[in-house]
Backbone as ProteinMPNN parsed JSONL, in Angstrom:
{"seq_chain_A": "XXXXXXXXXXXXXXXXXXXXXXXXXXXXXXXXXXXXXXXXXXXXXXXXXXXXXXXXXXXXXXXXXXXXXXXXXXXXXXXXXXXXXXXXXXXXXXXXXXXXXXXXXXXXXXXXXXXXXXXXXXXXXXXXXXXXXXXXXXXXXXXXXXXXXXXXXXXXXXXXXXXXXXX", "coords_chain_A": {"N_chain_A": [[-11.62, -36.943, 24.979], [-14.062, -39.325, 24.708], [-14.41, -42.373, 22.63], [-16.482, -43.444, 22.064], [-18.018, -40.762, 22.666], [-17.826, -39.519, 20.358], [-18.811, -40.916, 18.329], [-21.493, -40.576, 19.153], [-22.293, -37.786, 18.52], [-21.251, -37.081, 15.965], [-23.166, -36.437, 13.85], [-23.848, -34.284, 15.153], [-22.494, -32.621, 15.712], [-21.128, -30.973, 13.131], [-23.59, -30.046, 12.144], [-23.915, -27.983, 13.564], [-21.621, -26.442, 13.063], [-22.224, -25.404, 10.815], [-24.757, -24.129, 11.359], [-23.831, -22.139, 13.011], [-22.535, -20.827, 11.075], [-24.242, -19.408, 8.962], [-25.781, -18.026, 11.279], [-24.059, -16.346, 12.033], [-23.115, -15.108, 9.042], [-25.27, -12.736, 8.71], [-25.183, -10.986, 10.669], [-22.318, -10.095, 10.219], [-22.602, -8.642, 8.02], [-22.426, -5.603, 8.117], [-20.006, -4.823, 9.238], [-18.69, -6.224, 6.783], [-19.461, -4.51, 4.831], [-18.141, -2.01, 5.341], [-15.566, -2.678, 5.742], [-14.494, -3.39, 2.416], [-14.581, -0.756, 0.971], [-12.716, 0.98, 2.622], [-10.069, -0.235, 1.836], [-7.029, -1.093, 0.399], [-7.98, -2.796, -2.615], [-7.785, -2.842, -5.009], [-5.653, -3.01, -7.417], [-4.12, -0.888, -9.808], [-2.352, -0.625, -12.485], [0.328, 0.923, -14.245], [0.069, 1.524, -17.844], [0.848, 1.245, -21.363], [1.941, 4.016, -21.602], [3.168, 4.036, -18.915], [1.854, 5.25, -17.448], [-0.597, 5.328, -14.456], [-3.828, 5.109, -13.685], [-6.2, 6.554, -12.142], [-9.231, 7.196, -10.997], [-9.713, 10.253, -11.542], [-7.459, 10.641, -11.598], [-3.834, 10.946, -12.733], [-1.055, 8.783, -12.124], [2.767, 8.802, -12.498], [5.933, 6.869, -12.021], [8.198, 8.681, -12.114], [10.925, 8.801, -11.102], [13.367, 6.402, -9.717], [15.686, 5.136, -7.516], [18.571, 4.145, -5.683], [18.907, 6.761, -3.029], [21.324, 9.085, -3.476], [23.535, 11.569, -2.681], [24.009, 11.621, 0.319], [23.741, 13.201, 3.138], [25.37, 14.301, 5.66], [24.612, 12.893, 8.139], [24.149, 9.822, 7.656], [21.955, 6.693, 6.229], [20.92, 4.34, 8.978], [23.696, 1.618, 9.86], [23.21, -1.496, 7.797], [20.742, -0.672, 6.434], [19.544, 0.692, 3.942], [18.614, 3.625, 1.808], [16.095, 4.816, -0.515], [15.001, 6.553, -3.457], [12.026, 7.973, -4.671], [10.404, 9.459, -7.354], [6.987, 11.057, -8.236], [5.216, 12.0, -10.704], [2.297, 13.685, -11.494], [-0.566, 13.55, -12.771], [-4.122, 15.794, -13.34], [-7.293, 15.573, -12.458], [-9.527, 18.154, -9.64], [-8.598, 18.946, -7.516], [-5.667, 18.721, -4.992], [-5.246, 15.786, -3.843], [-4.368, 14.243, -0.662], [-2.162, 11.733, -0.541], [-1.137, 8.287, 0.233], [2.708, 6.705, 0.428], [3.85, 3.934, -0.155], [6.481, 1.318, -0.401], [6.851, -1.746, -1.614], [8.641, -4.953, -1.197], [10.122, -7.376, -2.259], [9.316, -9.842, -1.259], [6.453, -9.127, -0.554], [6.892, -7.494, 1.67], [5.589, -4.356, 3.084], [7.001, -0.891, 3.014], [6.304, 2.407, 4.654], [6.94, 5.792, 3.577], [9.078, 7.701, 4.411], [10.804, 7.93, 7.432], [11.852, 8.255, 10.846], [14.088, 7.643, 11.21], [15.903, 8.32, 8.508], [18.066, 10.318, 6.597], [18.117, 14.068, 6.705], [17.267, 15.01, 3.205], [17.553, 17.088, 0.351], [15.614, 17.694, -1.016], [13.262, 16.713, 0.045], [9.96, 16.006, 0.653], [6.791, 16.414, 2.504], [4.085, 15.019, 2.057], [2.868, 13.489, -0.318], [1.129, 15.037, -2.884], [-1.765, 13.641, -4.802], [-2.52, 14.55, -8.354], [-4.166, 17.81, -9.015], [-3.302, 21.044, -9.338], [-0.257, 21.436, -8.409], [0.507, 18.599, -8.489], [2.186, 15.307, -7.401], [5.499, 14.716, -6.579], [8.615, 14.031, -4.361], [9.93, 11.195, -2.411], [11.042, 9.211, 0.151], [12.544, 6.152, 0.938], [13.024, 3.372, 3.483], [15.303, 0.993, 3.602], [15.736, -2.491, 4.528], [19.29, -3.998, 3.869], [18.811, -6.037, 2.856], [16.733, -5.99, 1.041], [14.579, -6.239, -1.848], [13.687, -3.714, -4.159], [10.559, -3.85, -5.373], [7.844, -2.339, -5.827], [6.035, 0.163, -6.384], [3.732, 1.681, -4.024], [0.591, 3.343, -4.263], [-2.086, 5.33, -2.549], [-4.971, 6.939, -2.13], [-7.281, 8.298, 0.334], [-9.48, 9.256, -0.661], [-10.124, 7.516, -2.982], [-10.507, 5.079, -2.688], [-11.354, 1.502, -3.208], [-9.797, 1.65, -5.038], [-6.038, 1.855, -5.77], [-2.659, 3.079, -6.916], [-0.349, 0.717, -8.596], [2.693, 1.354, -9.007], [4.977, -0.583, -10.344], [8.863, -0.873, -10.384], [11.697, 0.367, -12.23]], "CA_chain_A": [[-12.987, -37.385, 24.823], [-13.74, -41.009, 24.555], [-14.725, -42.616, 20.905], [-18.345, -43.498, 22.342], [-18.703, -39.166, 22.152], [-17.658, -38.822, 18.963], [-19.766, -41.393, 17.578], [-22.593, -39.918, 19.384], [-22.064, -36.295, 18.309], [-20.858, -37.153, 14.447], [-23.924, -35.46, 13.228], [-24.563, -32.823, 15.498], [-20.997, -31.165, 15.217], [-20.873, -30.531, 11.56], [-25.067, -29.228, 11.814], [-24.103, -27.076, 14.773], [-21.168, -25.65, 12.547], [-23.172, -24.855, 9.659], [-25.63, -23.335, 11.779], [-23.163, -21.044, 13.635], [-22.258, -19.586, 10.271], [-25.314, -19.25, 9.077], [-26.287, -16.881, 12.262], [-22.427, -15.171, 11.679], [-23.028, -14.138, 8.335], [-26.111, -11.573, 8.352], [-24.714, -10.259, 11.575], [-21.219, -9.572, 9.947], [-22.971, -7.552, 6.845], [-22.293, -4.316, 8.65], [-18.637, -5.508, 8.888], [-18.256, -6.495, 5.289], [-19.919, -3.166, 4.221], [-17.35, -1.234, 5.861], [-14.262, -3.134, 4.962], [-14.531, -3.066, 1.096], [-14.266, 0.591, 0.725], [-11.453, 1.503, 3.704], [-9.131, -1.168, 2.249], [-6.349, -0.742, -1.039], [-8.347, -3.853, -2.954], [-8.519, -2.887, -6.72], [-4.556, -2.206, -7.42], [-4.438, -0.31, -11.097], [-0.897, -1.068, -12.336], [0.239, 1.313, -15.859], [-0.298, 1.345, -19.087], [2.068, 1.732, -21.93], [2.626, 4.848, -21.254], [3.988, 4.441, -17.651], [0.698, 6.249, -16.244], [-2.164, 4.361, -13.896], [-5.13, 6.147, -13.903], [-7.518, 6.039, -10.491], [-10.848, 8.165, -10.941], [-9.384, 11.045, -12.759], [-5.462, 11.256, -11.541], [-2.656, 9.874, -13.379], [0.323, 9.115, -11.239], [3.82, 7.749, -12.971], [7.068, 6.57, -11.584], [9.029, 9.536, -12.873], [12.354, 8.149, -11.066], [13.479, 5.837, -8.943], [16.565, 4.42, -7.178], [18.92, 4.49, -4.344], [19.196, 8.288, -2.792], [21.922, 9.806, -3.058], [23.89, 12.837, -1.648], [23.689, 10.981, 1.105], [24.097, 13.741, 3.954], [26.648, 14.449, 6.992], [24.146, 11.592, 8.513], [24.228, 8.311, 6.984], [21.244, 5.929, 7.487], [21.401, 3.456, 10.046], [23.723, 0.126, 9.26], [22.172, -2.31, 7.105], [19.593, -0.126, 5.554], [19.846, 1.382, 2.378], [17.784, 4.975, 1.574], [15.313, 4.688, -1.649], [14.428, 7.816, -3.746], [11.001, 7.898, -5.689], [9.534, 11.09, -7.366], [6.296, 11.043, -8.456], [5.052, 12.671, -11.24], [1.008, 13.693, -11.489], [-1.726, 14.867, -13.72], [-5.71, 15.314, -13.847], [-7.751, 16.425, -11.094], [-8.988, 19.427, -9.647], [-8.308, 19.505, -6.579], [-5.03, 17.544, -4.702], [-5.389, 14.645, -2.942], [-3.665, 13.628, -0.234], [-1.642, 10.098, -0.931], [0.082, 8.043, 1.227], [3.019, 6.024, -0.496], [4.478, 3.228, 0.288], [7.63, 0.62, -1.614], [6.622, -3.141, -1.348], [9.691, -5.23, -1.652], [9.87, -8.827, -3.789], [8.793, -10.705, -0.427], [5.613, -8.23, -0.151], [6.978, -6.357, 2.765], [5.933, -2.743, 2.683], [7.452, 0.23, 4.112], [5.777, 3.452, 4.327], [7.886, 6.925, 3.198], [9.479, 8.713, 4.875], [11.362, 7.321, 9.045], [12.264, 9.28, 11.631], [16.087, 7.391, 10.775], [15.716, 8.859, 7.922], [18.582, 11.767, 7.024], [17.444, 14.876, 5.75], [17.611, 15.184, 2.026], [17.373, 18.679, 0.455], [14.196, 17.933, -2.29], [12.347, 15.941, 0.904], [8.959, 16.559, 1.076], [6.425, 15.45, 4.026], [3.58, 14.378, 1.75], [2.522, 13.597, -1.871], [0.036, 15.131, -3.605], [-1.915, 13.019, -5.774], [-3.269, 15.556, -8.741], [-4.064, 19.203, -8.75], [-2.224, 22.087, -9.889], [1.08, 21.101, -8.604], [0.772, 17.417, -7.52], [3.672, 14.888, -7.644], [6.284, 14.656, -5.397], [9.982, 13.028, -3.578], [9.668, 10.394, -1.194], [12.074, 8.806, 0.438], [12.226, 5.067, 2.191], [14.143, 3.155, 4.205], [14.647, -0.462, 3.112], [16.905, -3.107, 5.244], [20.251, -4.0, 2.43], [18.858, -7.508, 1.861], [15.024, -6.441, 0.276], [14.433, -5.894, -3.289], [12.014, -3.098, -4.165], [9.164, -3.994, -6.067], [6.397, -1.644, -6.73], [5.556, 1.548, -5.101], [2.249, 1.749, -3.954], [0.088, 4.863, -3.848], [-3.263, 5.085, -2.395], [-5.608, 8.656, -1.291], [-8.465, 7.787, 0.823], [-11.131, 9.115, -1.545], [-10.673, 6.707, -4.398], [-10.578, 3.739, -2.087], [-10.701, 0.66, -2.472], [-8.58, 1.411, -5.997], [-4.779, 2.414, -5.849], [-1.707, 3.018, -7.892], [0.469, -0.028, -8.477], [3.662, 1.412, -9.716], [6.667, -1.446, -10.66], [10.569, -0.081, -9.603], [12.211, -0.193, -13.15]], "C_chain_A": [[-12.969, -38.81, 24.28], [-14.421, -40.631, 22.964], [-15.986, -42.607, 20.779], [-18.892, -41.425, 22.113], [-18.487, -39.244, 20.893], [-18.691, -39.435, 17.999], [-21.165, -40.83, 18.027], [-23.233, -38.944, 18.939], [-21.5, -36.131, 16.623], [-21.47, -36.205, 13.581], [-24.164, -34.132, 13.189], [-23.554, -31.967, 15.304], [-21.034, -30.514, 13.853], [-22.767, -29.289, 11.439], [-24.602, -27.886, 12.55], [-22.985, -25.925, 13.885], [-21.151, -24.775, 11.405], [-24.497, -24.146, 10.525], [-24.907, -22.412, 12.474], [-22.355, -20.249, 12.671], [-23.308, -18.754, 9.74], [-26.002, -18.1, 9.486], [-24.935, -15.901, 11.736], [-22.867, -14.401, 10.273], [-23.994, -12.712, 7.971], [-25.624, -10.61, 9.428], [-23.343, -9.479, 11.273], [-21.278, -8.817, 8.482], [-21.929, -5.914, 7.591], [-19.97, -3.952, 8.582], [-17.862, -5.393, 7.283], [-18.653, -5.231, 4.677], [-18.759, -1.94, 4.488], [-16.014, -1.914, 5.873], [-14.262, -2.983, 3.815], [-14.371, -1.706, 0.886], [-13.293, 0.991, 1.318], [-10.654, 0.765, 3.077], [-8.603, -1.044, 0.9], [-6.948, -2.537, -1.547], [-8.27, -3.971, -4.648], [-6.736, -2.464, -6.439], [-4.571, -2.043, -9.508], [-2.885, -0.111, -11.529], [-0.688, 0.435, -14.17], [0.364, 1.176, -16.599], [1.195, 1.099, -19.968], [2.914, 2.352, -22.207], [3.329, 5.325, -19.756], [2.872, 5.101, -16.961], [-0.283, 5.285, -15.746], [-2.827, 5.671, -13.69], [-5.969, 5.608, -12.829], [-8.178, 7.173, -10.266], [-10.226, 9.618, -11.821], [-7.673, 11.663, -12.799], [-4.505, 10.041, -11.962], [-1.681, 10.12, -13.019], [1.635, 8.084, -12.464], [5.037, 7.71, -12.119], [8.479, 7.391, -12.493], [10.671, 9.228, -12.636], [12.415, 7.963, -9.986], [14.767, 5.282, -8.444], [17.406, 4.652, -5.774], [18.917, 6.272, -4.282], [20.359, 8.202, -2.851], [22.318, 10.992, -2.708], [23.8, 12.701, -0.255], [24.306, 12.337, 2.141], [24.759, 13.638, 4.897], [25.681, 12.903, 7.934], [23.399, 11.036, 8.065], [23.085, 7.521, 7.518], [22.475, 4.772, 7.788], [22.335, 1.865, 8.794], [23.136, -0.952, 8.827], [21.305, -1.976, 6.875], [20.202, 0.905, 4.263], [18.422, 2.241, 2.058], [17.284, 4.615, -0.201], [14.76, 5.927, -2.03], [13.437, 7.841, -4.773], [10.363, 9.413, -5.512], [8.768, 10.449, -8.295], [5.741, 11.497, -9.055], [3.311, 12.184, -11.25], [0.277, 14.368, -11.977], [-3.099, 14.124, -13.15], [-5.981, 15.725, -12.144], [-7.803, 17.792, -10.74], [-8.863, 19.583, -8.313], [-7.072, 18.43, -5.477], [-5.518, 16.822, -3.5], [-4.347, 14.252, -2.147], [-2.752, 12.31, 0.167], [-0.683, 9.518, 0.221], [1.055, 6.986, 0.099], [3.678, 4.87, 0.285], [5.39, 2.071, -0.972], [7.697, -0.816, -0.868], [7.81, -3.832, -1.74], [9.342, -7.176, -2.376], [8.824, -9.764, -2.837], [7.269, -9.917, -0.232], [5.136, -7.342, 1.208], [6.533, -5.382, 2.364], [6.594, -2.051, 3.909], [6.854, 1.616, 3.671], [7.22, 4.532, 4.48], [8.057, 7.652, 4.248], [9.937, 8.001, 6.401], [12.193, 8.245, 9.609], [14.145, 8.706, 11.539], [16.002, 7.424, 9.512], [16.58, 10.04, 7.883], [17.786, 12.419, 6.458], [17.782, 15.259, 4.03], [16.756, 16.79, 1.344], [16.432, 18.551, -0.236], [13.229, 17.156, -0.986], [10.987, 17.01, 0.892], [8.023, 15.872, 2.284], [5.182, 14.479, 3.291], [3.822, 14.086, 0.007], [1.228, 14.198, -2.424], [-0.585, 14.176, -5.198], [-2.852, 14.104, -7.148], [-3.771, 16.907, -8.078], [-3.242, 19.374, -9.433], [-0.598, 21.592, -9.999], [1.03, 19.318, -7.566], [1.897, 16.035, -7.861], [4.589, 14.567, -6.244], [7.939, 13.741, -5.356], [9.441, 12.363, -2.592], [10.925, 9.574, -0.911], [11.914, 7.37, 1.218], [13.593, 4.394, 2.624], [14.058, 1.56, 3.841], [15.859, -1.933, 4.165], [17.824, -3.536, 3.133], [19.547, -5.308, 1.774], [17.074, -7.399, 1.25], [15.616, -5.743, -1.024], [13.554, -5.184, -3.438], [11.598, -3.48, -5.216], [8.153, -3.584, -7.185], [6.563, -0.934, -5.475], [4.083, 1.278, -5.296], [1.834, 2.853, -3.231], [-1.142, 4.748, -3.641], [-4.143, 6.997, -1.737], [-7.413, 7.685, -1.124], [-9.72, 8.015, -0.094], [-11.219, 8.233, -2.593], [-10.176, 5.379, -3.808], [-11.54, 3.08, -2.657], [-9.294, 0.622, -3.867], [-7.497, 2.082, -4.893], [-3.747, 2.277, -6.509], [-0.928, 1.716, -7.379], [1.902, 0.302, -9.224], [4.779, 0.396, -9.808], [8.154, -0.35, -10.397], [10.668, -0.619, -11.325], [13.617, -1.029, -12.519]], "O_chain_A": [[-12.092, -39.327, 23.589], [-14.75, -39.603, 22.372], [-16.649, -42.08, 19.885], [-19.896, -41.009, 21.535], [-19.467, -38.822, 20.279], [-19.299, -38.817, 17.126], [-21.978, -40.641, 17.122], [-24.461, -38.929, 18.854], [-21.376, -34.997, 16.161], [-20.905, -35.414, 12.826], [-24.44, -33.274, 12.35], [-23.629, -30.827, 14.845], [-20.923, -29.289, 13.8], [-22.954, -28.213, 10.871], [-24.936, -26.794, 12.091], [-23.272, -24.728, 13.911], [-20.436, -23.824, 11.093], [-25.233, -23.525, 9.758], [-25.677, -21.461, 12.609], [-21.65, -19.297, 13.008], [-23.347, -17.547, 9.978], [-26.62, -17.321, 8.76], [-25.043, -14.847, 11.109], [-22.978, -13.176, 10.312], [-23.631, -11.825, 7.199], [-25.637, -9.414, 9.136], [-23.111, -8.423, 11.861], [-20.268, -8.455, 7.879], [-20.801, -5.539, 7.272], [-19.16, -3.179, 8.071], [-16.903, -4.754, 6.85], [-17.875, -4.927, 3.773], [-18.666, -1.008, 3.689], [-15.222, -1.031, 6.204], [-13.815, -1.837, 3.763], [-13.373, -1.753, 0.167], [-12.59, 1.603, 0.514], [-9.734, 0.816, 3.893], [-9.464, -0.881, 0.035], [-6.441, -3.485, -0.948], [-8.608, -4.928, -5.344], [-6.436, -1.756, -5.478], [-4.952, -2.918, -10.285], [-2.217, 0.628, -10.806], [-1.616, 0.645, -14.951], [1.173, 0.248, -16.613], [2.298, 0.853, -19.48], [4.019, 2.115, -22.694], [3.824, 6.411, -19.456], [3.072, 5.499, -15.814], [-0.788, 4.47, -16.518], [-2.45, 6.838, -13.577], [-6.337, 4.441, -12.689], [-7.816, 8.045, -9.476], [-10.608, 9.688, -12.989], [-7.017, 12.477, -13.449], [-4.428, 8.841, -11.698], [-1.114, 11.194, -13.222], [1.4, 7.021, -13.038], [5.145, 8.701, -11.397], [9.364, 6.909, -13.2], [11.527, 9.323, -13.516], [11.925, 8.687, -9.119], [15.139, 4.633, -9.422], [16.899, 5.3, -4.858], [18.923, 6.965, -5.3], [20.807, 7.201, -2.292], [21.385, 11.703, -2.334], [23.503, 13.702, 0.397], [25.497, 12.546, 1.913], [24.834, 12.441, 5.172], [26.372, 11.943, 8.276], [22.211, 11.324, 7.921], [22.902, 7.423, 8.731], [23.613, 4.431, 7.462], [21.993, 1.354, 7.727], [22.384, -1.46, 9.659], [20.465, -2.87, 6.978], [21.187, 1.602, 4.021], [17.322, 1.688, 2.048], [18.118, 4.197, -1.004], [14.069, 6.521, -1.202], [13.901, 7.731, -5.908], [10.026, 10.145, -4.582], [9.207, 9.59, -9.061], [4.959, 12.027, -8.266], [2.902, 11.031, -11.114], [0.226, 15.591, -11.841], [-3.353, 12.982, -12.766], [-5.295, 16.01, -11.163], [-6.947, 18.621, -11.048], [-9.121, 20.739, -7.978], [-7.548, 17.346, -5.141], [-6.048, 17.242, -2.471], [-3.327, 13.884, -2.73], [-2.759, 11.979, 1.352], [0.198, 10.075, 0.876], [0.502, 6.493, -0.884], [4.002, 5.079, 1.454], [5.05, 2.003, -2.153], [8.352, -1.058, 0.146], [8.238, -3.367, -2.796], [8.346, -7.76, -2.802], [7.819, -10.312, -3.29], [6.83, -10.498, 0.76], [4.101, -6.845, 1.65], [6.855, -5.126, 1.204], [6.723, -2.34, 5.098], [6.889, 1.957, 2.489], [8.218, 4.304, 5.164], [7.163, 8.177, 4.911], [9.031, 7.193, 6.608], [13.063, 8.905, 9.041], [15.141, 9.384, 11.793], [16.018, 6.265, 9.098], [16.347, 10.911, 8.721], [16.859, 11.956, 5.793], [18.802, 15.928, 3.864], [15.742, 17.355, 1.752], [15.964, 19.688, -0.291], [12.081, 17.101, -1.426], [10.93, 18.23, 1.04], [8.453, 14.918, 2.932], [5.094, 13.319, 3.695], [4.781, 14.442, -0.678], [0.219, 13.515, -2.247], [-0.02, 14.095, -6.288], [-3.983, 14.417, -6.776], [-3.791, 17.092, -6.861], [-2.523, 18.593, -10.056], [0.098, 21.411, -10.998], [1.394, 19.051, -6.42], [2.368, 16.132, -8.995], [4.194, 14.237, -5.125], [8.282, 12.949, -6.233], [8.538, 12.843, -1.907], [11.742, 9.337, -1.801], [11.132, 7.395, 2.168], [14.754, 4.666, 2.317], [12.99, 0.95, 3.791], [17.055, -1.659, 4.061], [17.403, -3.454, 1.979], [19.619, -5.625, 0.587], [16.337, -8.368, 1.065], [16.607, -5.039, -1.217], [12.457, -5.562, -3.028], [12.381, -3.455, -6.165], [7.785, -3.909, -8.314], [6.932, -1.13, -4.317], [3.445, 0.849, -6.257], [2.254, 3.315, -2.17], [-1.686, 4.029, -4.48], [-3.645, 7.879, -1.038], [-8.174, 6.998, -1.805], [-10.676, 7.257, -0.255], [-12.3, 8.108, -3.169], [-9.452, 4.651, -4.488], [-12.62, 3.655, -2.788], [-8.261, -0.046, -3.838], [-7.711, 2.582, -3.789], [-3.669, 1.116, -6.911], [-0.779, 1.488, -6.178], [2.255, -0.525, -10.065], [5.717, 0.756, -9.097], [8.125, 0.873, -10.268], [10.051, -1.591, -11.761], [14.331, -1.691, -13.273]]}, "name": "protein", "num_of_chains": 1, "seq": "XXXXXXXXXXXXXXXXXXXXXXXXXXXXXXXXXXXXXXXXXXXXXXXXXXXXXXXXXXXXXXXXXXXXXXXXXXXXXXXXXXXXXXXXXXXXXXXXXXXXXXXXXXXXXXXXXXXXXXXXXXXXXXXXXXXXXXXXXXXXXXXXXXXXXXXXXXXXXXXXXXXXXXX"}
């Protein structure tokens, strides 16, 4: 575009792009109303006693580190198996959690991979609170990440979720 447009159009570009947000944002309410709740946004990290607390369940990082007993099959080369159990109070009724182990770079990986061996305490989910809620989880991490923080989330107390630290 020659220089003669631009000088022509100086004004109107910048009006035209303030007016095309303008129209965007009442139209993308519906949008924004429905993201904020579906999405892990509040992370609730624990206390001094090792417990986070999210609406009435208190999850802690009861223990953490590589798996072993590593079974007749080994994971895959260049990954290294991660074992987190989950200890959980409060609530009356359990919640279903998904977990996942963020590493230093803020990769995550969710629990549990079909290359993945079988380990004999494996479970398939976590319960967050209830009677007996808690849990093993297992991940899969390549050798060169650092884990992090586990992160625990159950759809009903969205947009919080547990931020547990790896000691």
């Amino acid at each position: 575009m020659s220089r003669a447009w631009w000088r022509h159009n100086r004004v109107a570009l910048p009006v035209m792009v303030v007016a095309l947000a303008a129209l965007a944002w009442p139209a993308s309410e519906t949008a924004r109303d429905l993201w904020w709740p579906r999405g892990e946004h509040v992370a609730v990290s624990p206390g001094g006693d090792g417990r986070a607390v999210v609406g009435e369940v208190s999850l802690r990082l009861a223990e953490f580190g590589r798996a072993g007993d590593v079974p007749d099959e080994p994971p895959p080369d260049g990954f290294t198996a991660w074992r987190a159990e989950l200890a959980s109070e409060g609530g009356d009724e359990p919640l279903s959690c998904t977990v996942q182990l963020q590493d230093g770079d803020g990769n995550r990986y969710t629990a549990g991979s079909r290359y993945l061996p079988s380990y004999d305490d494996e479970s398939i989910g976590v319960d967050c609170g209830g009677p007996e809620g808690g849990g093993v989880v297992y991940f899969l991490l390549p050798d060169d990440a650092d884990p992090g923080l586990v992160r625990v989330s159950a759809l009903e107390l969205l947009p919080e979720y547990w931020s547990l630290p790896v000691p």
